[in-house]
N, C-alpha and C positions, 0 to 999 in steps of 0.2 A: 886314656889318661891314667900315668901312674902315679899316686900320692907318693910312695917313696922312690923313686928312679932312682938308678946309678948315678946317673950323668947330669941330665937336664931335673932343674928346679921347677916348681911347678910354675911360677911365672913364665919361667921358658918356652913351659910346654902351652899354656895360656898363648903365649903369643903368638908359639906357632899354630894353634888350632884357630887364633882369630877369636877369642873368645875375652871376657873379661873373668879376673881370678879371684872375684867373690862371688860368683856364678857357684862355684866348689862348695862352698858352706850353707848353700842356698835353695829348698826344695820349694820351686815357689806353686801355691794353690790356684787351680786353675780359674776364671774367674768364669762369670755365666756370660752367656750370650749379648743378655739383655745387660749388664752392667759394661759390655765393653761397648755396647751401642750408646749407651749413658754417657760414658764418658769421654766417647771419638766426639759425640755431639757436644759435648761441655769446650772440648777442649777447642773445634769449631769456632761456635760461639766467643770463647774468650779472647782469637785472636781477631776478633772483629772487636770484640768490646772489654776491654782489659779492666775498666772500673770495672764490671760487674760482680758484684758480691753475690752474696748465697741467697737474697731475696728476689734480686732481678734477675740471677740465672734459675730459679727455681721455679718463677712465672714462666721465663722461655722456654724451658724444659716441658714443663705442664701443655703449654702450647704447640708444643713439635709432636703431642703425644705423648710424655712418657708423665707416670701416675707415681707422683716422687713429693716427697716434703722436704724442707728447709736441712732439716739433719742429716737426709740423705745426701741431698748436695752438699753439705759443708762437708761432709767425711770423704765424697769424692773427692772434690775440692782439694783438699787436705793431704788424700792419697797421691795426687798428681803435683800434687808439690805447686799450688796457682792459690794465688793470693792478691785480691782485687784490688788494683791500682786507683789510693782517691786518700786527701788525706784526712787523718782520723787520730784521734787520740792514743795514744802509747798507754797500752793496756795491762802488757806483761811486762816481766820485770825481766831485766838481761840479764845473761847468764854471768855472771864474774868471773866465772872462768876466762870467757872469750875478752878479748881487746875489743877497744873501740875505735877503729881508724876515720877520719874525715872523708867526705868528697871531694877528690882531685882536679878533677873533669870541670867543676862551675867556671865559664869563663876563661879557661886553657885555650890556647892556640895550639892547633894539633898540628908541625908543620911537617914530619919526616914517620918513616916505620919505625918503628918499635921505640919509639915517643910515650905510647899506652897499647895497652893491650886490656882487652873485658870478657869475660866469661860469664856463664850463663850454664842451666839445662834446663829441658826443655819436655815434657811427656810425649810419648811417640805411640800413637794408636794401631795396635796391629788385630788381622783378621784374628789371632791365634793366645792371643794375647796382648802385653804392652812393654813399653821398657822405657827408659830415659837418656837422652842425648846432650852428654856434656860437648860445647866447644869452646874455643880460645880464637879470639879474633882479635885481628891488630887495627886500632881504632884508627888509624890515617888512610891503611888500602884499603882497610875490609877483607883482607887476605884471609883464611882459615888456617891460623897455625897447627890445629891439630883437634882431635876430635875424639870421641869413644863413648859407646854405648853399655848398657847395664840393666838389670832386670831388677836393682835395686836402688832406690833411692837415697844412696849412702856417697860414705866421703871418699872410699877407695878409688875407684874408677877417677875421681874429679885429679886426685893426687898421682895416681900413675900414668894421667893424661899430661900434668904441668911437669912432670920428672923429665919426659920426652920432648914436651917445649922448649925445659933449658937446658936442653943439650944442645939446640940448634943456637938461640942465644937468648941474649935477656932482655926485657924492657924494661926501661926508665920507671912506669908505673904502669902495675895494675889491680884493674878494676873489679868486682861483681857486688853482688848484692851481699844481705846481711846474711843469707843464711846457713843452716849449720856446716854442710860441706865445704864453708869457703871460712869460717870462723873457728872452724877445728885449729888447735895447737901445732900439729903438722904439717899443715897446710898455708899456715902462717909462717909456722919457721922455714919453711924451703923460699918462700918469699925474702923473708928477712934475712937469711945468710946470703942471700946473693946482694944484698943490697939494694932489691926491689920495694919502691916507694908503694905503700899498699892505699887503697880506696876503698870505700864501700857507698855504696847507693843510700840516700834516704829511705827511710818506711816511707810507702805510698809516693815516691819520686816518680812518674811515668817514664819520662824522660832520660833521667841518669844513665840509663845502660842503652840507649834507645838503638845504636845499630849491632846491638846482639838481637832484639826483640824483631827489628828489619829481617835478620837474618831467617829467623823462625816463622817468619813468615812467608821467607821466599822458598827453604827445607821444603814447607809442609805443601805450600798451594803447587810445588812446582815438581815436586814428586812425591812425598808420603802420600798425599790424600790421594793423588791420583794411581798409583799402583798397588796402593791397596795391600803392603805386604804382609804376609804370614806369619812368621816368624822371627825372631829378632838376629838371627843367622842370614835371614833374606833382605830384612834393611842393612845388615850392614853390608854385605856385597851392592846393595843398590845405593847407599848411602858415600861407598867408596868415587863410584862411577858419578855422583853428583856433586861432589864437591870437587871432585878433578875440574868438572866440566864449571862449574862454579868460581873457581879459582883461575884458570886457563882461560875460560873459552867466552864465559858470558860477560857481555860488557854491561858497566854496572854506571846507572843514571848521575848517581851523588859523586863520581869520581871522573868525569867528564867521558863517559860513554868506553872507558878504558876498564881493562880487567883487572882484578886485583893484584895478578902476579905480577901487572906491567908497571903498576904500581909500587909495588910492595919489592920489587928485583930491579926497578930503576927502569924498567925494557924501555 
């Protein structure tokens, strides 16, 4: 990797290595054994039970074996970017910076692709460490418009992953939750110069984004957990070859046993 090339920009060179370009500015600490056991299990746990906050993941915890109090989980917690689904009083106060968009989705009739489209990430537990998996999915097929991993919990990766979206084309509206990477200034105006109607989830909605949460569910039990990768170099090579077969091959229950491409391409 050359910081200053002749030729190729560092993006460039980013994309030809497969890697994401705040990886560059990024020396990340290695975590211990026992915290990344901590939190494959948290993360486990959470997609089995998504209300759980810091008090009833912190008894589970306790119960699996591990010797942790409430602080330590909510910092986990907090680290993996998981925030327990149940509703509850509006505590903090919003950022004024950010906009406030409605939910689109209550009561829509979803009839054709790129109708909506919702995004989401998601933490990704690796033997070697972790990282985070942004994707964009078109809320009629379930198609995976596009996808990208990162070792940071930040807005880059989410923004250089929607640049690639609307190059293919745009949808009518879309979705994600409230949080920062989706409420950044940026990230909102790449939305709003195309003329895309923006959403955002409710605090404590379960529901609102629900077949991004489907998705994460089918990622993790259908190959993260079970291949166990190392490195975030190895999910993405194995992450490529699951969403092809994802997209292509696997027929998918809620879309009458057809795949999303067949869907989502008319087949």
């Amino acid at each position: 990797m050359e910081l200053n090339h002749p030729v190729l920009s560092q993006r460039r060179q980013c994309e030809i290595l497969g890697i994401c370009r705040s990886s560059l500015y990024y020396e990340q600490k290695k975590p211990t054994e026992w915290n990344l056991q901590l939190m494959r299990a948290i993360d486990e746990e959470f997609l089995k039970h998504p209300f759980y906050g810091r008090r009833r993941m912190t008894i589970t915890m306790q119960k699996q074996g591990f010797n942790v109090g409430q602080k330590k989980i909510r910092s986990a917690m907090q680290f993996m970017g998981l925030e327990a689904i149940y509703p509850k009083p509006n505590l903090s106060l919003a950022n004024r910076e950010h906009k406030k968009f409605p939910y689109l989705l209550r009561n829509l009739i979803v009839t054709h692709p790129n109708q909506a489209w919702a995004a989401d990430i998601t933490y990704i537990p690796l033997i070697m460490g972790f990282g985070y998996l942004f994707a964009i999915i078109d809320w009629f097929s379930r198609y995976v418009i596009d996808w990208e991993l990162s070792n940071l919990l930040e807005s880059e990766f989410c923004i250089e992953t929607l640049d690639r979206s609307l190059t293919k084309t745009n949808p009518d509206i879309f979705n994600t939750d409230q949080g920062v990477q989706f409420t950044c200034n940026q990230f909102v105006q790449k939305l709003e110069n195309k003329g895309i109607k923006i959403s955002m989830d409710g605090k404590g909605r379960a529901l609102d984004n629900v077949f991004v949460e489907r998705l994460w569910r089918s990622v993790k039990y259908e190959d993260v957990y079970i291949k166990c990768y190392e490195t975030l170099k190895d999910v993405k090579a194995g992450l490529k070859s699951y969403f092809e077969f994802y997209n292509e091959k696997r027929p998918h229950q809620g879309i009458g046993y057809r795949t999303p491409a067949e869907v989502y391409f008319g087949k």
